[in-house]
Biopython code that builds the backbone (N, CA, C, O; Angstrom):
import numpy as np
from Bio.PDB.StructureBuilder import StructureBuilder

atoms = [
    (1, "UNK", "N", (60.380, 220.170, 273.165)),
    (1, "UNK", "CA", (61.002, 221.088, 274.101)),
    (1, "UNK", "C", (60.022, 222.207, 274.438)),
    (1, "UNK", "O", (59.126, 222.601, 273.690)),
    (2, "UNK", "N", (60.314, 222.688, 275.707)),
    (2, "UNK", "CA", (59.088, 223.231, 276.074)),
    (2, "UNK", "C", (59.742, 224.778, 275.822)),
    (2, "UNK", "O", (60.957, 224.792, 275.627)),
    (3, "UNK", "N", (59.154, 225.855, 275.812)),
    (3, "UNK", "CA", (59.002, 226.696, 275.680)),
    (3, "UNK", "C", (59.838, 227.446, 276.837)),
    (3, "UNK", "O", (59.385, 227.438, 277.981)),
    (4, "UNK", "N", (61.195, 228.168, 276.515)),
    (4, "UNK", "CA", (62.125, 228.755, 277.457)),
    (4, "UNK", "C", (61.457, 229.489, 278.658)),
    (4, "UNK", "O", (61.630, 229.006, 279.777)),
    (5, "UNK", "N", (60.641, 230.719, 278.504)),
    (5, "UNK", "CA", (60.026, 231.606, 279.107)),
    (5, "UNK", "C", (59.025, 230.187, 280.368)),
    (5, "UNK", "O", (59.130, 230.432, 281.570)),
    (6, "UNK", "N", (58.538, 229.436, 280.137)),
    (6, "UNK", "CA", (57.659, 228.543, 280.667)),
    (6, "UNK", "C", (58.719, 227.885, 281.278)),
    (6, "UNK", "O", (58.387, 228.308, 282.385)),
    (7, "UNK", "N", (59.872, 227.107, 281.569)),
    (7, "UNK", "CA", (61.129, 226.681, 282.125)),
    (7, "UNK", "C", (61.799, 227.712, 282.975)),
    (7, "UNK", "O", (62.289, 227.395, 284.058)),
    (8, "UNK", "N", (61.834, 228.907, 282.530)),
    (8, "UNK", "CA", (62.260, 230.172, 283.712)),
    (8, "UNK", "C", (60.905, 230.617, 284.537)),
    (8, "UNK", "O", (60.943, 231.073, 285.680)),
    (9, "UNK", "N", (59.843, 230.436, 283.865)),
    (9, "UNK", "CA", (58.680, 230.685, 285.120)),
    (9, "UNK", "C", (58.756, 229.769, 286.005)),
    (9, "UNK", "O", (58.814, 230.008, 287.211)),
    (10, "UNK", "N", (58.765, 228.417, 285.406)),
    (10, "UNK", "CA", (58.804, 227.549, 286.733)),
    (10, "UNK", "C", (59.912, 227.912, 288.016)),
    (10, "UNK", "O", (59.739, 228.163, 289.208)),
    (11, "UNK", "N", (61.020, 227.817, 287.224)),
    (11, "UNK", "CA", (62.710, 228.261, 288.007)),
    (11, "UNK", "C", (62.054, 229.457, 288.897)),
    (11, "UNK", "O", (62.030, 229.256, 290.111)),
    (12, "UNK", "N", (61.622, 230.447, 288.503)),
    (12, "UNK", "CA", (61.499, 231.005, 289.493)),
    (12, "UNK", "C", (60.580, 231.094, 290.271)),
    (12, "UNK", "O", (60.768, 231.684, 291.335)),
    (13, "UNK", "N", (59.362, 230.551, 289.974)),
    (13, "UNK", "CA", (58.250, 229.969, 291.193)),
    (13, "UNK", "C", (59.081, 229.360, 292.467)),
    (13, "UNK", "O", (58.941, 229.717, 293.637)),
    (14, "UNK", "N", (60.159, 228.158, 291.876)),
    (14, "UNK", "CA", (60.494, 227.584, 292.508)),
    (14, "UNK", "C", (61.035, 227.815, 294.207)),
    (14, "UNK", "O", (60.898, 227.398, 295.357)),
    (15, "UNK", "N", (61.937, 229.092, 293.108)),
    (15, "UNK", "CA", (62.983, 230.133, 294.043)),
    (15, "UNK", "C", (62.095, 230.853, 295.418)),
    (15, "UNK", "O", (62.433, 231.099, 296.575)),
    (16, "UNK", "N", (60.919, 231.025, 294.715)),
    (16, "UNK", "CA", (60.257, 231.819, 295.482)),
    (16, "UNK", "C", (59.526, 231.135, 296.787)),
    (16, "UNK", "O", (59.530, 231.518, 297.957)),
    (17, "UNK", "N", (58.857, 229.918, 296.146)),
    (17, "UNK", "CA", (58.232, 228.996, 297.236)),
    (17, "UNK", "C", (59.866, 228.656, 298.683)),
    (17, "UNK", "O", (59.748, 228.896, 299.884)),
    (18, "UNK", "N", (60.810, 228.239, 298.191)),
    (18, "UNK", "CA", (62.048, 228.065, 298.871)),
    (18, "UNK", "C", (61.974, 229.012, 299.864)),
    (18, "UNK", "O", (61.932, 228.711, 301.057)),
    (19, "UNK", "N", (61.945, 230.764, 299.212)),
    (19, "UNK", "CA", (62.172, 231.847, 300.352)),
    (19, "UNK", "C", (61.191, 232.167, 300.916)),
    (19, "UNK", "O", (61.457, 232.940, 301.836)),
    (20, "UNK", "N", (59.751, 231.867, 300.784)),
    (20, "UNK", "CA", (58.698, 232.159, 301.210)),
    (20, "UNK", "C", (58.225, 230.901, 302.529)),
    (20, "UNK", "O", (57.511, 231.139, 303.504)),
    (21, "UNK", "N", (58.675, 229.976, 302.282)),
    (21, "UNK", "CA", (58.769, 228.796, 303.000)),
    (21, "UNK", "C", (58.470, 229.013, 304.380)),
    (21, "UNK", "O", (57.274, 228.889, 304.643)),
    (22, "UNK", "N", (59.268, 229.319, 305.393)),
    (22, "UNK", "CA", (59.167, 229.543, 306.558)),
    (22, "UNK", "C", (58.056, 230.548, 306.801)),
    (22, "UNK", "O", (56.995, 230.181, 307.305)),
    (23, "UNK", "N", (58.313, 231.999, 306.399)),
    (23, "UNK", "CA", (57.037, 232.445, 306.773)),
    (23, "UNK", "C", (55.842, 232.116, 306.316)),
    (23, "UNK", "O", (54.911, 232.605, 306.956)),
    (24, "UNK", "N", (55.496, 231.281, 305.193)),
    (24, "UNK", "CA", (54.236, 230.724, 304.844)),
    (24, "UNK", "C", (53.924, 229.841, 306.405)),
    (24, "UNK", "O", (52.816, 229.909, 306.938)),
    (25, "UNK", "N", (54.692, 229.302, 306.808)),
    (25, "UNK", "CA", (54.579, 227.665, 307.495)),
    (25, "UNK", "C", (54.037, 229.122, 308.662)),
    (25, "UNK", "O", (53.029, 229.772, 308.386)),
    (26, "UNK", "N", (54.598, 229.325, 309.489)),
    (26, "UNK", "CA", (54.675, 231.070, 310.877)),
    (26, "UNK", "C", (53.173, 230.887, 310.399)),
    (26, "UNK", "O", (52.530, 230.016, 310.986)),
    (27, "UNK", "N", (52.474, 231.693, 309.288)),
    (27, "UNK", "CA", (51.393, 232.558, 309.377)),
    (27, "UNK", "C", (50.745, 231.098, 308.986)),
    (27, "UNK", "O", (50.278, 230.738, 310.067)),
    (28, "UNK", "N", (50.534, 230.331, 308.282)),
    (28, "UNK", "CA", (49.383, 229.117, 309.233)),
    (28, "UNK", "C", (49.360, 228.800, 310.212)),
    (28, "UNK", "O", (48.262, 228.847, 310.766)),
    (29, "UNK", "N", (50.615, 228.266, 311.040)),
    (29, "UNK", "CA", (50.444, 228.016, 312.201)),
    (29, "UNK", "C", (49.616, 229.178, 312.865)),
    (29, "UNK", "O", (48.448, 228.855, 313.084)),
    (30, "UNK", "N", (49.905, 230.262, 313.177)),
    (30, "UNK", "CA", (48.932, 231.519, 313.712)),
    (30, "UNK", "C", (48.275, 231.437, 313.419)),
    (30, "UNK", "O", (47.519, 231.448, 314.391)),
    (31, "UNK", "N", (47.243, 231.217, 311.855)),
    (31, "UNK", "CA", (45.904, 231.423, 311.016)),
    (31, "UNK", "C", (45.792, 232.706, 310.834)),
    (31, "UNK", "O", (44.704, 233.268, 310.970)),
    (32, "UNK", "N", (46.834, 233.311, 310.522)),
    (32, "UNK", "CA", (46.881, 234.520, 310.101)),
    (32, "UNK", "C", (46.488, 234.623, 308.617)),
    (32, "UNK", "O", (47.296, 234.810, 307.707)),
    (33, "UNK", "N", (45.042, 234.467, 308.460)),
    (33, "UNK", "CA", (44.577, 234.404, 307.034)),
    (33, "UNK", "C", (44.929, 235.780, 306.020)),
    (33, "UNK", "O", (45.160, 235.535, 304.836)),
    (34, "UNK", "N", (44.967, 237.157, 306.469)),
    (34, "UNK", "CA", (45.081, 237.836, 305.804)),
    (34, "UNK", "C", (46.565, 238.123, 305.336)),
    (34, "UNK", "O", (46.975, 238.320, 304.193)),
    (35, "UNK", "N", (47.475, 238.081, 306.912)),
    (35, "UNK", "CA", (48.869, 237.752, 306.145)),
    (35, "UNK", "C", (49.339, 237.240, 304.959)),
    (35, "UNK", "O", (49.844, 237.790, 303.980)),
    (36, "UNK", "N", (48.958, 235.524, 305.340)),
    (36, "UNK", "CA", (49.033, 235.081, 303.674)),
    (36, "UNK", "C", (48.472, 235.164, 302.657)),
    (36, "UNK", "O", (48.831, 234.544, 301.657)),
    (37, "UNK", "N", (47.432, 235.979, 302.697)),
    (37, "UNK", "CA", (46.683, 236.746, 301.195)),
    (37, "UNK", "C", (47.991, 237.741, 300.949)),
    (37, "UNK", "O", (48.502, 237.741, 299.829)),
    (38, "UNK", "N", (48.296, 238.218, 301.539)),
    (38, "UNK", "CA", (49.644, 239.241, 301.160)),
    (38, "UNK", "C", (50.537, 239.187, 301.007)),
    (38, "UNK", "O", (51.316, 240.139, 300.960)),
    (39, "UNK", "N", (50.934, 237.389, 300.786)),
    (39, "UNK", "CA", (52.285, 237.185, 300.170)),
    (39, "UNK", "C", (51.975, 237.309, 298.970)),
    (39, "UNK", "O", (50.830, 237.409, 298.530)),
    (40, "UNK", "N", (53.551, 237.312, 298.019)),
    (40, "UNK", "CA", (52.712, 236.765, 296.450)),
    (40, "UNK", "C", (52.065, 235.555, 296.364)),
    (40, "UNK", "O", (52.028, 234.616, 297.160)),
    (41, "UNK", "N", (51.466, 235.740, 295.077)),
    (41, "UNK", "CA", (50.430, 234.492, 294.673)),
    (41, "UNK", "C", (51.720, 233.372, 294.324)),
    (41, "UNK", "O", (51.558, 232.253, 294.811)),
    (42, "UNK", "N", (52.876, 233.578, 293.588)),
    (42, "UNK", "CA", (54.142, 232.263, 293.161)),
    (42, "UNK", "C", (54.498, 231.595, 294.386)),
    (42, "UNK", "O", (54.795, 230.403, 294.470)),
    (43, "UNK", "N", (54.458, 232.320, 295.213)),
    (43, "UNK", "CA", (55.375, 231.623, 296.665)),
    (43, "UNK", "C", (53.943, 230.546, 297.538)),
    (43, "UNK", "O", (53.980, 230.324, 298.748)),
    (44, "UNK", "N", (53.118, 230.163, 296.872)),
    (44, "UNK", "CA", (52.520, 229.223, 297.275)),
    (44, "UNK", "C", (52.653, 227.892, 296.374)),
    (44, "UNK", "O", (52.433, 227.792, 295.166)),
    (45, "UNK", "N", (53.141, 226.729, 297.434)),
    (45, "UNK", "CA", (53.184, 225.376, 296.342)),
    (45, "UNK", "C", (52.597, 224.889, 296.083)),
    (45, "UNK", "O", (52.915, 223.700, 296.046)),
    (46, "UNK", "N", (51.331, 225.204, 295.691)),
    (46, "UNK", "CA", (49.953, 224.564, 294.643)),
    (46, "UNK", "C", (50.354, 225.155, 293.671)),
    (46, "UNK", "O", (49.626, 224.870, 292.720)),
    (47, "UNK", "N", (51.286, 225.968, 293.338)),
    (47, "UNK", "CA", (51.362, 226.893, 291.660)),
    (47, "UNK", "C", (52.367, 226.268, 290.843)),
    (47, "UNK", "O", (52.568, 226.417, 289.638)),
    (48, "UNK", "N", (52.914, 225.610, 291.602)),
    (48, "UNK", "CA", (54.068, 224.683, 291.050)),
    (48, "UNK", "C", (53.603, 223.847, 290.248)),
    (48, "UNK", "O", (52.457, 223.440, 290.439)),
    (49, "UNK", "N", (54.489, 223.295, 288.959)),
    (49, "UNK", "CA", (53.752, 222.481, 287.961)),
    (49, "UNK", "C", (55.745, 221.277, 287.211)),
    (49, "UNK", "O", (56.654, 221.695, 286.495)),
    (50, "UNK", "N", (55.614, 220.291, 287.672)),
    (50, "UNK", "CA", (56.127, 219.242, 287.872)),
    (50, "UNK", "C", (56.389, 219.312, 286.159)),
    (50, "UNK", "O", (55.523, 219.063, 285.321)),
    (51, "UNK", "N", (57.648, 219.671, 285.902)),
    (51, "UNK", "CA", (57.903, 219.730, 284.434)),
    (51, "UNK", "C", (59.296, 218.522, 284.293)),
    (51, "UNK", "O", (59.794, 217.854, 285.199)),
    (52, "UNK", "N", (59.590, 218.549, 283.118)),
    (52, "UNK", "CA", (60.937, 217.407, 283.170)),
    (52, "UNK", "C", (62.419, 218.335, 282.985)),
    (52, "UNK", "O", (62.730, 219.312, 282.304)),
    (53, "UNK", "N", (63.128, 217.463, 283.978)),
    (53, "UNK", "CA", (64.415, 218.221, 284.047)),
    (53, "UNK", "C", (65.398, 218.494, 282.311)),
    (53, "UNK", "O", (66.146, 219.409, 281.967)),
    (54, "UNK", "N", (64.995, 217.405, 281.674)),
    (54, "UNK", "CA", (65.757, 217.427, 280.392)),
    (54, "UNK", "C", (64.974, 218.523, 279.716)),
    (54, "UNK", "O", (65.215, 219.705, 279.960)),
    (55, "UNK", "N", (63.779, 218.038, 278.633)),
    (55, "UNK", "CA", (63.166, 219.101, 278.284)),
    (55, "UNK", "C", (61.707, 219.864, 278.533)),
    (55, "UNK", "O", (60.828, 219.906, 277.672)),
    (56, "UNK", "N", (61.611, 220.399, 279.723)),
    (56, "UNK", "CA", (60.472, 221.152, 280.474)),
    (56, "UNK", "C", (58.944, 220.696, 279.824)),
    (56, "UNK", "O", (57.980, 221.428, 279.604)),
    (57, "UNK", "N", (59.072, 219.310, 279.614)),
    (57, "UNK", "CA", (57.513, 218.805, 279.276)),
    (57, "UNK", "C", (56.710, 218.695, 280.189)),
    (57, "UNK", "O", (57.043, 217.805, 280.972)),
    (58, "UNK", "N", (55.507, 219.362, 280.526)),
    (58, "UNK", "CA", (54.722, 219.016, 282.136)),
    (58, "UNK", "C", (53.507, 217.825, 281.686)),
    (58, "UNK", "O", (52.494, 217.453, 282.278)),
    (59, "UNK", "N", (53.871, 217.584, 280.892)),
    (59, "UNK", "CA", (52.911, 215.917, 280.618)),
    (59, "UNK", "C", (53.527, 214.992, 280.626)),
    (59, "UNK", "O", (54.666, 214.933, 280.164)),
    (60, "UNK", "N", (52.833, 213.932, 281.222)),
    (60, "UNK", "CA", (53.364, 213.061, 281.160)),
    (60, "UNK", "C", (55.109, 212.823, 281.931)),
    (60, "UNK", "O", (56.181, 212.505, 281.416)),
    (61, "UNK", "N", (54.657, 213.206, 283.575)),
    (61, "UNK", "CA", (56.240, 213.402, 284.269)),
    (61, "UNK", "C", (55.879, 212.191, 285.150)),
    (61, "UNK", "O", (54.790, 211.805, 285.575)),
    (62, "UNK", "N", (57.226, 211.675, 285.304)),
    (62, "UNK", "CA", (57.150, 211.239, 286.111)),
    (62, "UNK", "C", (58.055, 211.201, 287.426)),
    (62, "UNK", "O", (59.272, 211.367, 287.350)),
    (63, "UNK", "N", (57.480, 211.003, 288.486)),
    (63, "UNK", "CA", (58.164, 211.488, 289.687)),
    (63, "UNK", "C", (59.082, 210.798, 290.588)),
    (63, "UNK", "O", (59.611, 211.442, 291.494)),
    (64, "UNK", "N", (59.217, 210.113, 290.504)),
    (64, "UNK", "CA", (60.291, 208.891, 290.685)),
    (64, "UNK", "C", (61.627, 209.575, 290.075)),
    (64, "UNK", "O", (62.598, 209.910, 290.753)),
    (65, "UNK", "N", (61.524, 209.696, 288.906)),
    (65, "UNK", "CA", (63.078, 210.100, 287.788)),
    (65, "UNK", "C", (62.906, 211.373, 287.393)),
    (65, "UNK", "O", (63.706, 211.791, 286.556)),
    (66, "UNK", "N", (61.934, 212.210, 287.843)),
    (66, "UNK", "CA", (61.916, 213.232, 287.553)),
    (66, "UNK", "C", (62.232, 213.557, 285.649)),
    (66, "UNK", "O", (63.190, 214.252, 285.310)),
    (67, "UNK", "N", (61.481, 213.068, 284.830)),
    (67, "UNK", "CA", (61.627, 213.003, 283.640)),
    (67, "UNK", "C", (60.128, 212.879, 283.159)),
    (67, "UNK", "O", (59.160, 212.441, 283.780)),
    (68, "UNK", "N", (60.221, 213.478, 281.654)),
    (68, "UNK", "CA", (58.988, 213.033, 281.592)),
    (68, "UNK", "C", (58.931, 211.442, 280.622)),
    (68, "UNK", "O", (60.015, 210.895, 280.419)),
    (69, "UNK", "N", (57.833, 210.876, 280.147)),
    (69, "UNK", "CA", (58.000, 209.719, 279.780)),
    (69, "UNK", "C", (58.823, 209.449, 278.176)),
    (69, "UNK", "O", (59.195, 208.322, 277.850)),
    (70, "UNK", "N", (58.988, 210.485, 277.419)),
    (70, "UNK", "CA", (59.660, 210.340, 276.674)),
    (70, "UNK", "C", (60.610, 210.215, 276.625)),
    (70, "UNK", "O", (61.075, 209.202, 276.103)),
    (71, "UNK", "N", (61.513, 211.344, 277.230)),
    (71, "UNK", "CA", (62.546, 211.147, 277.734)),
    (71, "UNK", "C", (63.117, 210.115, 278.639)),
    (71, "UNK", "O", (64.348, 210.142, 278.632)),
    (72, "UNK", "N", (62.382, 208.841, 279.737)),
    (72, "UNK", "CA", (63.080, 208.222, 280.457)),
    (72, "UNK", "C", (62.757, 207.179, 279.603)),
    (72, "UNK", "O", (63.534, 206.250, 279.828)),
    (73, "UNK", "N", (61.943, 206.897, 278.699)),
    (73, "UNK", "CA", (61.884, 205.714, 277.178)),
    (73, "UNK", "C", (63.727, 205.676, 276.615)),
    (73, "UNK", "O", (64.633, 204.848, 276.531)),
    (74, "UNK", "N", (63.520, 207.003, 276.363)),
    (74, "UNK", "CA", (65.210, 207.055, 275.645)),
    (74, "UNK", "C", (66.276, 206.820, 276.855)),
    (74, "UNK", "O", (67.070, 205.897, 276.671)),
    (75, "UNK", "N", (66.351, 207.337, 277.717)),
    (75, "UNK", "CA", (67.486, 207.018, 278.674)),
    (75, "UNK", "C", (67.372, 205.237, 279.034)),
    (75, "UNK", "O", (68.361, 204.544, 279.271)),
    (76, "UNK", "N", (66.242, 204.831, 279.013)),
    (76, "UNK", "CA", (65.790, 203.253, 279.376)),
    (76, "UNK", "C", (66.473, 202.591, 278.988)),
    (76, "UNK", "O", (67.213, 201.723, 279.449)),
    (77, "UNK", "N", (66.111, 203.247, 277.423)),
    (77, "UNK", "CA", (67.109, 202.145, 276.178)),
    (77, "UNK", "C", (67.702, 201.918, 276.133)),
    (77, "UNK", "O", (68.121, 200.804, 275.819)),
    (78, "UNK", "N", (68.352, 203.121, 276.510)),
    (78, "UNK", "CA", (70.192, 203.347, 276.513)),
    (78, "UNK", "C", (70.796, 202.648, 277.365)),
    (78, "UNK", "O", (71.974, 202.361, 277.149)),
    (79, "UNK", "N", (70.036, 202.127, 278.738)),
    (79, "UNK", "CA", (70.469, 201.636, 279.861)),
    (79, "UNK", "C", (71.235, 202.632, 280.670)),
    (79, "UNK", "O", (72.318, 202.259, 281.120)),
    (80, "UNK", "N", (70.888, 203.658, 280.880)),
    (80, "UNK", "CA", (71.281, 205.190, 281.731)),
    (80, "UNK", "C", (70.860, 204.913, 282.733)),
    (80, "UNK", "O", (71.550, 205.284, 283.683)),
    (81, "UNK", "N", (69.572, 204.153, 283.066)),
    (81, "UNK", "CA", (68.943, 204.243, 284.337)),
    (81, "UNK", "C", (68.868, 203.171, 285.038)),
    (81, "UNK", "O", (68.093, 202.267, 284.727)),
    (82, "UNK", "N", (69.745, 203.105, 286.198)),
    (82, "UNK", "CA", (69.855, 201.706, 286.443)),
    (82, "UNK", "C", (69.062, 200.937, 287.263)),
    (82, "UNK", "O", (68.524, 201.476, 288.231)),
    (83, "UNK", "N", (68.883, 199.653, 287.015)),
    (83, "UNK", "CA", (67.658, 198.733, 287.581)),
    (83, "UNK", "C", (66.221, 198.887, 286.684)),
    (83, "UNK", "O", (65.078, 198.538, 286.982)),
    (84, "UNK", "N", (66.711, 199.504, 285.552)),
    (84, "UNK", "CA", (65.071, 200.033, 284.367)),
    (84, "UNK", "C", (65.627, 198.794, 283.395)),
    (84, "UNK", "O", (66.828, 198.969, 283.192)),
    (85, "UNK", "N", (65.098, 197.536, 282.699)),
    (85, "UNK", "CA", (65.260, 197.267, 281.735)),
    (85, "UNK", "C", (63.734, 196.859, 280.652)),
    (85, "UNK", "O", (62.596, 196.659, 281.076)),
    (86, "UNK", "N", (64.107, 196.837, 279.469)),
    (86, "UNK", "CA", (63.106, 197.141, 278.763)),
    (86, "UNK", "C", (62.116, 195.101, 279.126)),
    (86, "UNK", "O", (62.550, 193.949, 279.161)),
    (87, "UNK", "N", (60.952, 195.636, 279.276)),
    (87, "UNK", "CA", (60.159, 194.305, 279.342)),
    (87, "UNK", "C", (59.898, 193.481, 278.323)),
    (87, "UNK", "O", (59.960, 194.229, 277.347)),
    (88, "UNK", "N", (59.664, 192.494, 277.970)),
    (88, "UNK", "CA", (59.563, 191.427, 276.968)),
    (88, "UNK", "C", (58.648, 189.899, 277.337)),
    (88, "UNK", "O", (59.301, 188.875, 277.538)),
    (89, "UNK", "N", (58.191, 189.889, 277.355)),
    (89, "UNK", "CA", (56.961, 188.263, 277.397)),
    (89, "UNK", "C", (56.703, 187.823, 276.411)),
    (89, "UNK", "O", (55.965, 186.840, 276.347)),
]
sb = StructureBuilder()
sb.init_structure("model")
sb.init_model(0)
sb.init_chain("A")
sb.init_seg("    ")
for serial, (resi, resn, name, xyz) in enumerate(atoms, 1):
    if name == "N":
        sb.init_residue(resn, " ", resi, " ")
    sb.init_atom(name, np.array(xyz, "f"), 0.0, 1.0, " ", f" {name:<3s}", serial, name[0])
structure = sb.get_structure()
């Protein structure tokens, strides 16, 4: 489990890229380079970091199920995820 404070940073990067959205998109289209030096640095989505919805692991995610691989091993098993079954040859 990842570290609470690191799960609310993301949450609110998130929030921020969302409200920053439109005027980010405005001041490229213009090339208003200095504008967007003067947003915050969070509200750009390169800062974003792809963690897992169960427990905020940013290794090893995957993006399809939004999980990381440990976690969609265990849901697999379980048969939670449907059309996933475990392989065998």
């Amino acid at each position: 489990m990842a570290k609470k404070s690191s799960i609310a940073r993301d949450l609110k990067r998130k929030r921020m890229i969302l409200k920053y959205a439109a005027k980010r998109k405005e001041l490229k289209s213009v090339g208003d380079l200095e504008g967007l030096h003067r947003l915050p640095r969070n509200s750009s989505p390169t800062r974003l970091k792809n963690r897992c919805t169960e427990t905020g692991r940013p290794r090893g995610y995957m993006r399809q199920f939004g999980l990381s691989r440990i976690s969609f091993r265990e849901h697999a098993s379980k048969g939670e995820i449907p059309g996933i079954t475990k392989s065998s040859w």
